[in-house]
N, C-alpha and C positions, 0 to 999 in steps of 0.2 A: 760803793765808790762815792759816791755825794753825800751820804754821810759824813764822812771821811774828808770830802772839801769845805763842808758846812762847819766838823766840830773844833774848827779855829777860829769862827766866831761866836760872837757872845750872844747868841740870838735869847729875845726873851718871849713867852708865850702865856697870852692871858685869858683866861673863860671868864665872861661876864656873866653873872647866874651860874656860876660851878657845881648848885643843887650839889652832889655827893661824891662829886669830884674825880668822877670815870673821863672825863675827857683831860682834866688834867694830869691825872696818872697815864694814859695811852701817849697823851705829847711828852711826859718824860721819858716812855718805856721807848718810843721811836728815836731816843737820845740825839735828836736834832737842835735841840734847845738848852742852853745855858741855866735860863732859869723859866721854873712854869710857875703861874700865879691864877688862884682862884678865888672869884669876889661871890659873893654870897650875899644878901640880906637876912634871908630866913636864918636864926640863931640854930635850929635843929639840924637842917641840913647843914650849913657850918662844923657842927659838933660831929657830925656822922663824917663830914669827908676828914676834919682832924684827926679820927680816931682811926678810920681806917689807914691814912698816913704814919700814923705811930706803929701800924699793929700789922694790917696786911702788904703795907707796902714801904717799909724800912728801907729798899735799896733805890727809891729813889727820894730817901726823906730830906737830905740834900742840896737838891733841887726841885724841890716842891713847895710851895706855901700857900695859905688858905688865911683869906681875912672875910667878916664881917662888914660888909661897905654896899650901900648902895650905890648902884652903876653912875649913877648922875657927880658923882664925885668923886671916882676913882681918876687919876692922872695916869694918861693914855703915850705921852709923851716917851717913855723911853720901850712900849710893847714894839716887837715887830711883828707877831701874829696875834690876832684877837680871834677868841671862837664869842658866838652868842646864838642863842636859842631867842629871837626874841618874835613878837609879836609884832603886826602890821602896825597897829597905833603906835607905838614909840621908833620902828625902825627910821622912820625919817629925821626924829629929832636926833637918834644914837646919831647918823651917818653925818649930821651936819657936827656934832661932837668928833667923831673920827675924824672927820676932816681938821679941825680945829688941832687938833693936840699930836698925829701923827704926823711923821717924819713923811717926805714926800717920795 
């Protein structure tokens, strides 16, 4: 049922650090998201979540994307869910970025 109230919006959902892109495939597979977005720095992991998006996960290739970007310059502005695995040292400077660029 909330599914079903949810999939008339356009929600978008981002992983910062996507490494090989299992959290961005599970938020499409829970079809609550319009569009899911994966940022990566590492080129290899990038390469593994693309391929597996081509290959093992065609039904939601769609809505899925994966880019090379580090986190400090990804635009936060139109995410309504952010996932991140991050570590203690940068969580404060992310949180005052999230603050900056998310919707209230």
């Amino acid at each position: 049922q909330e599914r079903e109230r949810n999939s008339n919006k356009k929600l978008q959902f981002v992983d910062l650090g996507s490494g090989d892109g299992r959290v961005v495939f599970r938020a499409a597979r829970e079809g609550l998201f319009h569009k899911c977005t994966g940022y990566e720095i590492n080129p290899v992991l990038h390469l593994w979540a693309s391929i597996r998006r081509l290959f093992q996960a065609p039904t939601y290739y769609s809505n899925t994307n994966f880019y090379i970007r580090d986190l400090w310059k990804v635009d936060l502005s139109n995410a309504d869910v952010i996932a991140v695995y991050g570590l203690q040292p940068i969580m404060t400077k992310l949180g005052l970025k999230m603050k900056e660029e998310l919707k209230p």
